[in-house]
N, C-alpha and C positions, 0 to 999 in steps of 0.2 A: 826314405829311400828314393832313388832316382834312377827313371827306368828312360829307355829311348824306345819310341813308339814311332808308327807311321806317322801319328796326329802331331809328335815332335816329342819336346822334355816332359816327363807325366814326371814329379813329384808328390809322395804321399808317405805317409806313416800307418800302416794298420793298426788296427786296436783290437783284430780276435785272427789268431792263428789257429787253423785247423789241422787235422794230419788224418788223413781217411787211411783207414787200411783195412786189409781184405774185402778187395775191390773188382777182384778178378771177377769177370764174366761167365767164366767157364765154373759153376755152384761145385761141382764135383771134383774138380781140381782144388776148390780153394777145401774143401773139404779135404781134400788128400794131404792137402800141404799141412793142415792144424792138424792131424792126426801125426805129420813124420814130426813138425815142431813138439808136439805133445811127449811123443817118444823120446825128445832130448831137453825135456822139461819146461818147455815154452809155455804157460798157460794158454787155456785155448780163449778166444774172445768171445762175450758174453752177447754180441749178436754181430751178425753180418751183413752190409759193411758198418765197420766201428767209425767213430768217429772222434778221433782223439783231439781234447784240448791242448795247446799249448800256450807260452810265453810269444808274443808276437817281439819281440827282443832278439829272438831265437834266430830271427832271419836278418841274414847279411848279404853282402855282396863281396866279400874281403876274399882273396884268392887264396889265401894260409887262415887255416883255422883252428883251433886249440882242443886237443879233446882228452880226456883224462883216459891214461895207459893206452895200451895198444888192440883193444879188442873190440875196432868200430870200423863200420863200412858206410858208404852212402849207397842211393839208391836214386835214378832216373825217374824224373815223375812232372805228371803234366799240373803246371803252378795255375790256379785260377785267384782274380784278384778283383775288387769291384771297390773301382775307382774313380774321381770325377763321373761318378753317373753312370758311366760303363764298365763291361763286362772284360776282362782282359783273359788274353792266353799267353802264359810262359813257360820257365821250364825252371826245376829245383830239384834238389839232391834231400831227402830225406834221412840224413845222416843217424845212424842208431850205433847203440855201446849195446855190442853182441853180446858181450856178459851180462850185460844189466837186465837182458829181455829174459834172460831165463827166470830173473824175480818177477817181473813188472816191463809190458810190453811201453805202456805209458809211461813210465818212467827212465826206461830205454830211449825214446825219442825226446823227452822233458828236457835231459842232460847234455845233448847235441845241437851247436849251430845246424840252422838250414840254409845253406849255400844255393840263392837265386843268382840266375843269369841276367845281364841288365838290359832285356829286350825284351818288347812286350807284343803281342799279335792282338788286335780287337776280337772275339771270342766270334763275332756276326761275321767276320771277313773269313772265318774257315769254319764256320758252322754244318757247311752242307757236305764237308768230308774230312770230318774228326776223325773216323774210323781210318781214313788212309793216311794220317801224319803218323811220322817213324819217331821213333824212342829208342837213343842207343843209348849205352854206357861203355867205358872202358875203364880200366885198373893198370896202373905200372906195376909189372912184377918182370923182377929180374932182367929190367933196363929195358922191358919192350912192354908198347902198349896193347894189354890183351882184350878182344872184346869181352864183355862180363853181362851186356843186356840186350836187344834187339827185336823190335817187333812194330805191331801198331796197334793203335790206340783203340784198334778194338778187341783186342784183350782185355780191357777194363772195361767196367760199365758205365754205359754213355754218360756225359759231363753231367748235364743235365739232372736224372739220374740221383748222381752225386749231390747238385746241387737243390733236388729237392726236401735232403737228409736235415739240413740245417737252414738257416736264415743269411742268405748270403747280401748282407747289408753292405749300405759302402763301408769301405775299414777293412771289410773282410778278407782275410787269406787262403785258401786250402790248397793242400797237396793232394794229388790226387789218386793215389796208389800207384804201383810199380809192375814190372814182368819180372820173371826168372831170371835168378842168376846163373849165366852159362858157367858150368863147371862147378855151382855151389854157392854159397854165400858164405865171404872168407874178407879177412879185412886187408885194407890197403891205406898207404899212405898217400898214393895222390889216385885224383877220380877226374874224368871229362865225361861229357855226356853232350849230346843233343838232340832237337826237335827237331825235323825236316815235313816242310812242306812239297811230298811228289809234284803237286801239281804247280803249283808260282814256282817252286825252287827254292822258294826261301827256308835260311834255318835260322836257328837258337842255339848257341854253343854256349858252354863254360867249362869252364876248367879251375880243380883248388888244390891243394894239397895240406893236411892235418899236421899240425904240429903236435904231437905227443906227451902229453906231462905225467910225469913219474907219479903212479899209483901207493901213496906213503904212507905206510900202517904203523 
C-alpha cells in the first residue's frame, strides 16, 4: 500500500489486520446496542471490545469495490497502522455484509474489502486531542448525500486503550470502531467519510462506491 504522509511517500504491506468492535465508551449504550442486535438476531460478543482477526488482503485503496449481493454497508472508523517504526493515524470504512452478521459478526466483516483513505497523520502529532478529531460518514440515497455518522473520537475508547488489546507490531493494522448510524444502519452503494482535524484544519477524506455481485443459489 501507499500512503502520503507529512514525512512524504510511506510504503508498506501489513501482515495482521485487525477490526476492533464494540468500542464505544459509553459501557451502557454498547450494552443497549447488543441487546437491540440480539433482538434481530446478531449474536452478542463474547467480550467487550472484541477484537476481530482478519485477512490483511482485505484492505485496499480502489474507489469501486466488489461485494457479494446487496445487503452491505460501511462504517467511519479511525485506521491505526505501525509502520517504518511509527505509529500512524488514518481513516477506513469497515465494510460488513448485513446479512451475514446475523450468522457470524466475524465473518460478516471476513467477506468485505476495507476501503483506506490514502493519508496518513503521525498518531504523536495529534495525540494531545484525539478526543476532539470529527468522524463523519455519508451515504447516496436517492441522488443526495445524506449524513449517516457524525461525532468525535471520544465516543470510542481512547486509541491507546485499543491499542493495549493486541500487540501492535510494525505490519500491524486496526480499525478502530465506529459511531451510530443517523437514521439506522441500512445499506448503500456509495459511502464518503472523513477525519477532521478542529484544531490544524486538516482532514482525511475518501470516497468508494460497491459494485454488487449477483447472490447465485
Amino acid at each position: 500500500m501507499e500512503f502520503q504522509t507529512p514525512a512524504g511517500v510511506l510504503e508498506c504491506t501489513p501482515h495482521t489486520l485487525i477490526v476492533a468492535g464494540w468500542t464505544g465508551r459509553d459501557r451502557a449504550a454498547v450494552d443497549h446496542h447488543i441487546e437491540e442486535l440480539a433482538a434481530i438476531g446478531v449474536p452478542a460478543p463474547s467480550t467487550v471490545p472484541l477484537y476481530y482477526q482478519c485477512a490483511p488482503a482485505l484492505l485496499t485503496q480502489d474507489s469501486v469495490v466488489q461485494v457479494l449481493g446487496t445487503e452491505s454497508s460501511g462504517e467511519a472508523e479511525p485506521f491505526l497502522l505501525k509502520a517504518g517504526g511509527t505509529l500512524w493515524l488514518g481513516l477506513a470504512s469497515d465494510h460488513t455484509d448485513r446479512a451475514l452478521e446475523t450468522y457470524s459478526v466475524a465473518h460478516s466483516k471476513q467477506i468485505c474489502a476495507k476501503p483506506v483513505a490514502p493519508d496518513l497523520w503521525k498518531l504523536e502529532d495529534v495525540s494531545d486531542r484525539l478526543d476532539q478529531l470529527e468522524l463523519r460518514s455519508w451515504i447516496l440515497e436517492n441522488g443526495t448525500w445524506e449524513p449517516y455518522q457524525g461525532g468525535t473520537l471520544a465516543s470510542i475508547l481512547p486509541l491507546a486503550s485499543l491499542m493495549d488489546g493486541i500487540e501492535m507490531s510494525e505490519g500491524t493494522a486496526m480499525l478502530c470502531g465506529t459511531l451510530p448510524a443517523i437514521g439506522g444502519v441500512r445499506a448503500a452503494e456509495d459511502f464518503k467519510m472523513s477525519l477532521s482535524d478542529p484544531v490544524s484544519g486538516a482532514k482525511i477524506e475518501w470516497q468508494y462506491r460497491t459494485r454488487c455481485l449477483s447472490a447465485i443459489s
